[in-house]
N, C-alpha and C positions, 0 to 999 in steps of 0.2 A: 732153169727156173729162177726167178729171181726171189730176192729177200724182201718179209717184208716191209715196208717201211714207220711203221706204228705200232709195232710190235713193244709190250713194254715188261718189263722184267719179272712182273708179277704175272704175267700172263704164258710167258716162255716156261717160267718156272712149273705152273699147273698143268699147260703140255706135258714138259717131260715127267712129270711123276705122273699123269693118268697116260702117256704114251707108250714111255718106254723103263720105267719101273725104277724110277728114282722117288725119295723122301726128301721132304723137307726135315734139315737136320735144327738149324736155327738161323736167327739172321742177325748180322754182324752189322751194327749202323746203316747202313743203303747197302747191305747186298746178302741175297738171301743162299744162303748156304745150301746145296744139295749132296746128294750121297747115294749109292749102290753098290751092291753089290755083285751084280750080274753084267757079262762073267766073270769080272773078278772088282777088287775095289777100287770106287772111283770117287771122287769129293768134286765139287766145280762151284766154285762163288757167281755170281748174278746180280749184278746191278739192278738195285728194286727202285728204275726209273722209268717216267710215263713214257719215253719212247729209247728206246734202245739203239745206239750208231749202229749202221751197217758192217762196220767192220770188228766189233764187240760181238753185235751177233754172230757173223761170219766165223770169227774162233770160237767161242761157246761151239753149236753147232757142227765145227770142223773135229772138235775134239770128243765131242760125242758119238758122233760116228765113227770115229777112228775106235774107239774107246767097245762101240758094241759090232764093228765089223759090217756096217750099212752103209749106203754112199749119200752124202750128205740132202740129193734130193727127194729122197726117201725120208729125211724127216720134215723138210717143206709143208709136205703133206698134211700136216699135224695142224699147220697152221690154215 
């Protein structure tokens, strides 16, 4: 599946905290800080820009999956 490409940081961010159970903790100049703790603790910064590089996404994304044990076109879906 592919990525998409207009996806913007404010938007990813509200995915994964109504997704898959992350908070917004704060946001540090252009990037919005999140946080979890299921299953165990995770923090990931977030570029709070109107479109996101594909390959920004791509790790954001890569690492959350690794992080809740899901293969990363399982959260595609979200979008």
């Amino acid at each position: 599946m592919k990525l998409p490409r207009d996806l913007s940081g404010d938007d990813l961010a509200r995915a994964l905290c109504r997704e898959c159970g992350y908070q917004i903790v704060h946001q540090e100049g252009s990037h919005i800080i999140l946080e979890t703790e299921e299953p165990s603790h995770q923090r990931i910064a977030i570029p709070a820009h109107q479109s996101l590089r594909v390959g920004t996404l791509s790790a954001i994304l890569r690492s959350v999956a690794q992080h809740k044990r899901v293969e990363r076109e399982e959260l595609l879906k979200f979008f």
